[in-house]
C-alpha positions in Angstrom: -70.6 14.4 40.1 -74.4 15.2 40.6 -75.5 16.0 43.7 -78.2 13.4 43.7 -79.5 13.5 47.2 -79.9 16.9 46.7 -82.0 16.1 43.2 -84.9 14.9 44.7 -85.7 17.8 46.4 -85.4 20.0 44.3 -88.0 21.2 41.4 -86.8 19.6 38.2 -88.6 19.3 34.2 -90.2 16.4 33.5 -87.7 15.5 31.1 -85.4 16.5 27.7 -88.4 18.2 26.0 -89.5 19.9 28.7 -85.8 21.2 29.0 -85.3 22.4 25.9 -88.3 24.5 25.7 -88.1 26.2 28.6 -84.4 27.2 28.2 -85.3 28.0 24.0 -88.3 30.2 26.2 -85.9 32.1 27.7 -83.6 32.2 24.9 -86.2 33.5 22.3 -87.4 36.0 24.4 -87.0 39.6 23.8 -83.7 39.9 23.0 -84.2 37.7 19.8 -87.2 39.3 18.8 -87.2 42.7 20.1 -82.9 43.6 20.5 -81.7 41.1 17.8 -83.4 42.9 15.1 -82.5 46.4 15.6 -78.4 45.6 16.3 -78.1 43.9 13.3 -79.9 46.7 11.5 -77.9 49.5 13.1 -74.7 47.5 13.0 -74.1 46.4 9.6 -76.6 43.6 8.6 -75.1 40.6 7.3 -71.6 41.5 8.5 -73.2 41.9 12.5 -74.7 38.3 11.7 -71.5 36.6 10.6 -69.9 37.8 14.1 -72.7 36.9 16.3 -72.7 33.3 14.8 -69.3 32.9 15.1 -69.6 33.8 18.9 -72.5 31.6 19.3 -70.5 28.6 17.9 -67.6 29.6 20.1 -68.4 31.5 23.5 -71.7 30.6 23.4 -71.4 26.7 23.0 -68.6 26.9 25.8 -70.9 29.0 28.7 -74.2 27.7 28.0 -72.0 24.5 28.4 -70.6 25.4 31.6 -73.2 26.9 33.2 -75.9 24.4 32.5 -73.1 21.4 34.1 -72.6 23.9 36.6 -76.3 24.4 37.7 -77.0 20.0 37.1 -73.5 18.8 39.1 -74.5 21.4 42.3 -78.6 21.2 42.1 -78.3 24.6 43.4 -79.1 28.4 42.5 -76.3 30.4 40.7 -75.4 31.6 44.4 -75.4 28.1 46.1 -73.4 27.0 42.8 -70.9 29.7 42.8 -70.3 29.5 46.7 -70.0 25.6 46.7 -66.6 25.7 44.6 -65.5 29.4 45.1 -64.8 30.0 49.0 -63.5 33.4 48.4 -64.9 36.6 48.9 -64.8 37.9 44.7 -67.1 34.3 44.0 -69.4 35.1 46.8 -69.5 38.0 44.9 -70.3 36.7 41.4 -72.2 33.9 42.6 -75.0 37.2 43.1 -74.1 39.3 40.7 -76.3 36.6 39.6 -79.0 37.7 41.1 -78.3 40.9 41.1 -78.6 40.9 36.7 -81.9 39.5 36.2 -83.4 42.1 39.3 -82.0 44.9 36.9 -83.4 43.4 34.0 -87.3 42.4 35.0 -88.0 45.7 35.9 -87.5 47.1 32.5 -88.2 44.1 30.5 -91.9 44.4 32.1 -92.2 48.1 31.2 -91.1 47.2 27.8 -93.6 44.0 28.3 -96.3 46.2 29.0 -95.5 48.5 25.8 -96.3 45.5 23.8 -99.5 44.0 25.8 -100.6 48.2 25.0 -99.7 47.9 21.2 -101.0 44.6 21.1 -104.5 45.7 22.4 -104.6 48.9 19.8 -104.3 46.5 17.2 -107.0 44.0 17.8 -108.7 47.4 18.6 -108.2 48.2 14.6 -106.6 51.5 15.7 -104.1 50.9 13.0 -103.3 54.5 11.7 -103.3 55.6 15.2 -100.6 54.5 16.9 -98.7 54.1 13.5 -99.0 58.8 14.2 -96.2 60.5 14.6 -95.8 61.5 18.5 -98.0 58.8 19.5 -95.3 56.5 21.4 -93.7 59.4 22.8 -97.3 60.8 24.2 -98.2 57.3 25.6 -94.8 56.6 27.3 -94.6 60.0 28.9 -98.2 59.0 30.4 -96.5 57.5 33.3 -100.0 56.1 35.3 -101.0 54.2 32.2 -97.3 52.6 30.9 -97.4 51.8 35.2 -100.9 50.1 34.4 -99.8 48.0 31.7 -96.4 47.2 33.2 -98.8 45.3 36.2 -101.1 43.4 33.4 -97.8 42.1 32.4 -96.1 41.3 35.8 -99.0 39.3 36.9 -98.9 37.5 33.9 -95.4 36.4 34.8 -96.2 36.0 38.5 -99.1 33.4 37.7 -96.7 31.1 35.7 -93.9 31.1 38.4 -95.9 30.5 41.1 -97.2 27.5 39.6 -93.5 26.4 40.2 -91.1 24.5 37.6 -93.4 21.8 35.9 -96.5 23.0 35.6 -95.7 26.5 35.5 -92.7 27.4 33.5 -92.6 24.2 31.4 -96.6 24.0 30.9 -96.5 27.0 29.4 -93.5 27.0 27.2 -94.8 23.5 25.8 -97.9 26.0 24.6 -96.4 29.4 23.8 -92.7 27.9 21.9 -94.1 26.2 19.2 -96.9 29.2 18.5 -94.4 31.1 18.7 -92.1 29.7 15.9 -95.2 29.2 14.0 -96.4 32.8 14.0 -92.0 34.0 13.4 -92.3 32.1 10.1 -95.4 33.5 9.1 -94.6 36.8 9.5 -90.8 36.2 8.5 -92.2 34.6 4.9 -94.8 37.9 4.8 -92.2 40.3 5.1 -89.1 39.3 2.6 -92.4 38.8 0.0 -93.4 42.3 0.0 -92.6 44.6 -3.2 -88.9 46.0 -2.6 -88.0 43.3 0.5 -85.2 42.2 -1.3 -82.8 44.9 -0.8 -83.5 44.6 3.1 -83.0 40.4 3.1 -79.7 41.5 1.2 -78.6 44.1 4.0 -79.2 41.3 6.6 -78.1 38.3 5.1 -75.0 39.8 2.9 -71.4 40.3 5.0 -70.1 43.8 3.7 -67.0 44.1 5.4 -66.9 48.2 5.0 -69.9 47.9 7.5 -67.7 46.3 10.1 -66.6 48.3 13.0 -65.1 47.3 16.9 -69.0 48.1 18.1 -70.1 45.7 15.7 -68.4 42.9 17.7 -69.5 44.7 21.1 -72.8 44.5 20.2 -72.7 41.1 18.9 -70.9 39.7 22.0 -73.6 41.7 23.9 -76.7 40.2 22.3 -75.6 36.9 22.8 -75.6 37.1 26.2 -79.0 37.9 25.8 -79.6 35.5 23.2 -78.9 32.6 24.7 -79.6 33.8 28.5 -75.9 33.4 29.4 -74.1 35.1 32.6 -77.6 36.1 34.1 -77.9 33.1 36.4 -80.6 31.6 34.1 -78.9 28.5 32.6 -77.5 27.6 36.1 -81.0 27.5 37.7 -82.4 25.8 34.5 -79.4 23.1 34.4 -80.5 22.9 38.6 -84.0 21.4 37.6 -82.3 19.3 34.3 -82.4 15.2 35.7 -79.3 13.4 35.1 -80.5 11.4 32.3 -81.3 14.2 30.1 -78.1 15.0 27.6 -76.5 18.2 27.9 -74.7 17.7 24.6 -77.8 17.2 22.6 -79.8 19.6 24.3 -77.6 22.3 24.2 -77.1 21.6 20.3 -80.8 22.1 20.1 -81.0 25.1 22.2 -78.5 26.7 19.8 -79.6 25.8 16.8 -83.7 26.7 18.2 -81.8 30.2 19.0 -80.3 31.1 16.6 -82.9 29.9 13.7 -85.5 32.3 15.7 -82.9 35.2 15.5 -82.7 34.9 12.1 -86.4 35.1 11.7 -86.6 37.6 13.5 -84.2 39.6 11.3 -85.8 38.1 8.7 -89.0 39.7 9.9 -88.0 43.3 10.7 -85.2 44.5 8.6 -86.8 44.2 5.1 -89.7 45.8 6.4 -87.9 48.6 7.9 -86.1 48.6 4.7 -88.9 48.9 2.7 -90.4 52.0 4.0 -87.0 53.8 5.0 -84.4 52.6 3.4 -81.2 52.2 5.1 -81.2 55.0 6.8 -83.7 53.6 8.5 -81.9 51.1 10.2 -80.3 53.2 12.5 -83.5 53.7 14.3 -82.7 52.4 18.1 -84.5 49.5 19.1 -87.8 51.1 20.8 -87.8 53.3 17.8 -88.0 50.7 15.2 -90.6 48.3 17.1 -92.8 51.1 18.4 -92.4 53.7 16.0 -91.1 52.5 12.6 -92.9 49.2 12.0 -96.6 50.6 13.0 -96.0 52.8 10.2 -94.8 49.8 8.2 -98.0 47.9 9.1 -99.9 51.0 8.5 -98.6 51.6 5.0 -99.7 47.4 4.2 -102.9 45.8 3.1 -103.8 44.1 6.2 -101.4 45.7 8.6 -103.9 44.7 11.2 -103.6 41.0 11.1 -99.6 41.7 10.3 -99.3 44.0 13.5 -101.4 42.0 15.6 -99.9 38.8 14.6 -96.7 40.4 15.2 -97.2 41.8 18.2 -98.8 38.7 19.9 -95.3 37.1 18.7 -93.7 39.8 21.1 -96.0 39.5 24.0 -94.7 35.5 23.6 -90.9 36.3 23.4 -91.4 39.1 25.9 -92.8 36.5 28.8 -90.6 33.7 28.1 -88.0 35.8 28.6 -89.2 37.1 31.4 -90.3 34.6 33.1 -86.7 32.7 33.2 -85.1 36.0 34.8 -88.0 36.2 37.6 -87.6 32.0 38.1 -83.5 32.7 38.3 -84.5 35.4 41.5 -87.3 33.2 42.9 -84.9 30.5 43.2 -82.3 32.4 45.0 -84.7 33.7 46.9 -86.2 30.2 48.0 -82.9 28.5 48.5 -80.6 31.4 50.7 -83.5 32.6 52.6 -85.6 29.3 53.0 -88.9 31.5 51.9 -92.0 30.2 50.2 -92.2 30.1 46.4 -95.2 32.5 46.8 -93.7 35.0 49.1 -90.6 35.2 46.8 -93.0 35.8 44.4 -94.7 38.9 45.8 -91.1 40.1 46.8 -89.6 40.3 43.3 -93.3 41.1 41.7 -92.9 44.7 45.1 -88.8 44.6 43.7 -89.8 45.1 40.1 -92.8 47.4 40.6 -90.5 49.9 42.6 -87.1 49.6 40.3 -90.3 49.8 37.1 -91.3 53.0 38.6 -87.7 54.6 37.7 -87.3 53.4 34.0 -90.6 54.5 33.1 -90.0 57.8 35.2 -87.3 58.2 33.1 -89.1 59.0 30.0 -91.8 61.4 31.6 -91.0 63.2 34.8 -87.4 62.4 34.6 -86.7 62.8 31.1 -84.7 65.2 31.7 -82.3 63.1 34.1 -79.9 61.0 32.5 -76.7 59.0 33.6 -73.9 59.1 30.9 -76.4 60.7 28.8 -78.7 57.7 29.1 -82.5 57.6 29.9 -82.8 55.1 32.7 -84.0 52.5 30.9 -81.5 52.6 28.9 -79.0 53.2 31.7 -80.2 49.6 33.5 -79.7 48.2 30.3 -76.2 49.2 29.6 -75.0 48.6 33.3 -76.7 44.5 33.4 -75.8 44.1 29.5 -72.3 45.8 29.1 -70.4 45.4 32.6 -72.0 43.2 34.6 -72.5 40.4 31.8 -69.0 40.0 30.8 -67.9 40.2 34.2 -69.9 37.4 35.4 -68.8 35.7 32.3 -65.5 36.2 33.2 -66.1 34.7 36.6 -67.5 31.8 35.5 -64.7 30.6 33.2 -62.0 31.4 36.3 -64.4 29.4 38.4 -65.2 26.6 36.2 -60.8 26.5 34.9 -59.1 27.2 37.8 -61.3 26.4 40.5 -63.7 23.4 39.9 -61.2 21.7 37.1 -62.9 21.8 33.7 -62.6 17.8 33.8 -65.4 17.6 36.3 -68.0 19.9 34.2 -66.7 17.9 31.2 -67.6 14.6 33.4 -70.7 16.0 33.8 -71.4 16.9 30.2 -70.4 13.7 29.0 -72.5 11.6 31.7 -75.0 10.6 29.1 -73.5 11.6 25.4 -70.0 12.2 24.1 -68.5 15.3 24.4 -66.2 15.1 21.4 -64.7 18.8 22.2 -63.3 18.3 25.1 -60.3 19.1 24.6 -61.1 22.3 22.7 -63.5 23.2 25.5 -60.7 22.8 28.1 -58.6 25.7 25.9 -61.6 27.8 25.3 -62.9 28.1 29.0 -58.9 28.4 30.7 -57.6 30.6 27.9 -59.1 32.2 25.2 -62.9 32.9 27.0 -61.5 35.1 30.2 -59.0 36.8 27.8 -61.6 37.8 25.2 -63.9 38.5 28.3 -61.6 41.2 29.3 -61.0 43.0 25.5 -64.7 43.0 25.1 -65.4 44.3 28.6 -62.7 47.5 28.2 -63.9 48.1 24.4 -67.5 48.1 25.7 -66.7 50.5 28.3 -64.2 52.6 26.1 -66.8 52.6 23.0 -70.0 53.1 25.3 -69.1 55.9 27.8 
């Protein structure tokens, strides 16, 4: 059921590799690398990593599923594919909430870009021991001019691979920065569980302790794997747009989750026995800027070498930090093209204006407005809760209704199966009518009970 005649017009990857970088791009972006880390720290280690597997296996497999058919069968943006099944009002709606996710998210994932392009400069700088001083993120984030200036290093960095369009833009690039990337996670990853004392932290991580468990525990799990694996954002539906019909959806998607989750892992792997280490486990509750920009510099700072460790380290960031946000700026760039019939360029310079302005108020939020909060939230933190906690599960919740009740889960399993057998059909057709929506609803009311 692939809208072929609308294929050749539209900007697509060169092929299954090309595919299956760019989507692992997006996937191993910050919130492996950055948001992975710090949740499984403050949520119970190896007892968070036994739930977010199993809803990787489960509600992952079934979305990324759904929403990468979705995006290939219509050749369309998350709007165009949401309005060319749903007719009503509530999937006109969803089909840009769509939009409206990754626009909340680039602003903040830039500022948080541009935190690691700053840290990332101090440390080829050699200024080890100074940003590893106490006060010294809190000073340089309050410094609103200069976080501003590094936020626009980072955005242009992202503008000049989108505008460079699909193939030799997004997929160019993540041919170059993916495998680096892993190379660089497994360096570090190998450095960190063999330091003196590492093993208690691995332990932490790896171990399930059930007395750790709690219902935020499987909140914040279900939450960072939307992140994860860039589901309910719009991402996969634009990425599945540009996938050609030859190209398996079942093996892809296998490797995607599998690339994911290995790089999670690692990233874990990476940060917690450090953190452990030099704090314990009371240092684990440290919130997720605290432990990246506060915590590990001093971690670095206490090592031989903690140069080359934080530089390698944060050079792994930067990575994760523009794959990731490039596939949310591509997702509004392609909405913006397709519904308004602008040029990629001027799409471009509209999000890049978009971002800038929306920037301005998260990094406000922690100087000038620091003193403003919503639900006793700094903005930034605010943004993150609204895309992450409501708008994600509603828009995953949309999907499944669309996709079992509206489209007919045969004709996404059709399209899955086009060039591969999908041996769970059957188990799909359950997961996506039944159980997905329902769960979709408990974790959207616990998030929203536990949260506020």
């Amino acid at each position: 059921m692939s809208n072929n005649g609308q294929s050749a017009k539209r900007a697509s990857f060169s092929g299954k590799i090309g595919y299956v970088l760019a989507v692992a791009g997006s996937a191993v972006g910050l919130g492996n690398i950055w948001r992975f880390p710090y949740l499984a720290a403050k949520y119970g280690g190896g007892i968070f990593l036994l739930v977010y597997l199993i809803l990787t296996v489960s509600f992952g497999y079934v979305l990324i599923m759904s929403e990468t058919a979705l995006g290939r069968m219509t050749r369309k943006s998350p709007v165009g594919a949401f309005q060319t099944f749903g007719k009503t009002k509530s999937f006109k709606i969803g089909g840009w909430l769509n939009a409206i996710i990754p626009m909340l998210i680039v602003p903040y994932y830039s500022s948080i870009g541009g935190w690691v392009i700053k840290y990332l400069a101090e440390y080829l700088k050699g200024n080890v021991q100074t940003v590893a001083q106490d006060g010294y993120f809190t000073e340089f984030i309050s410094d609103s001019f200069q976080v501003e200036a590094w936020f626009i290093v980072f955005a242009i960095l992202v503008f000049c691979v989108i505008l460079a369009g699909v193939e030799n833009g997004i997929e160019r690039v993540s041919k170059i920065m993916m495998p680096i990337l892993v190379i660089l996670a497994v360096i570090v990853a190998i450095y960190s569980v063999t330091r003196p004392g590492a093993i208690e932290g691995v332990k932490y991580f790896l171990i399930p302790n059930p007395k750790h468990f709690s219902a935020m525990t499987v909140v914040a799990a279900m939450g960072q794997m939307f992140y994860s694996m860039s589901l309910a954002m719009g991402i996969m539906i634009t990425y599945g747009s540009y996938t050609k019909d030859e190209v398996s959806i079942v093996k892809s998607v296998n490797q995607i989750e599998i690339f994911d989750t290995g790089i999670a892992i690692l990233a874990g792997m990476m940060v917690v026995p450090a953190v452990y280490i030099f704090s314990g486990e009371a240092g684990t509750s440290q919130s997720g800027a605290g432990l990246m920009f506060v915590t590990l510099p001093n971690v670095f700072d206490s090592m031989s070498g903690g140069q080359i460790v934080g530089t390698v380290f944060f050079v792994l960031v930067a990575l994760a930090a523009l794959t990731s946000s490039i596939s949310l700026m591509e997702t509004v760039v392609s909405i913006m093209c397709e519904r308004f019939k602008l040029k990629r360029v001027t799409s471009c310079l509209i999000v890049i204006a978009f971002s800038f302005l929306l920037g301005m108020v998260s990094i406000f939020g922690y100087s000038i407005w620091s003193d403003f909060t919503i639900f006793k939230m700094q903005m930034l933190d605010f943004f993150d809760f609204v895309s992450n906690n409501i708008m994600m599960p509603v828009v995953a919740l949309m999907t499944c209704i669309l996709i079992g009740f509206v489209v007919k889960s045969k004709y996404i399993e059709d399209e899955i199966e086009l060039n591969a057998k999908f041996k769970s059909r059957t188990l799909y057709r359950i997961m996506i009518k039944y159980i997905c929506p329902a769960c979709m609803v408990v974790i959207l009311l616990s998030s929203l009970f536990l949260s506020l």
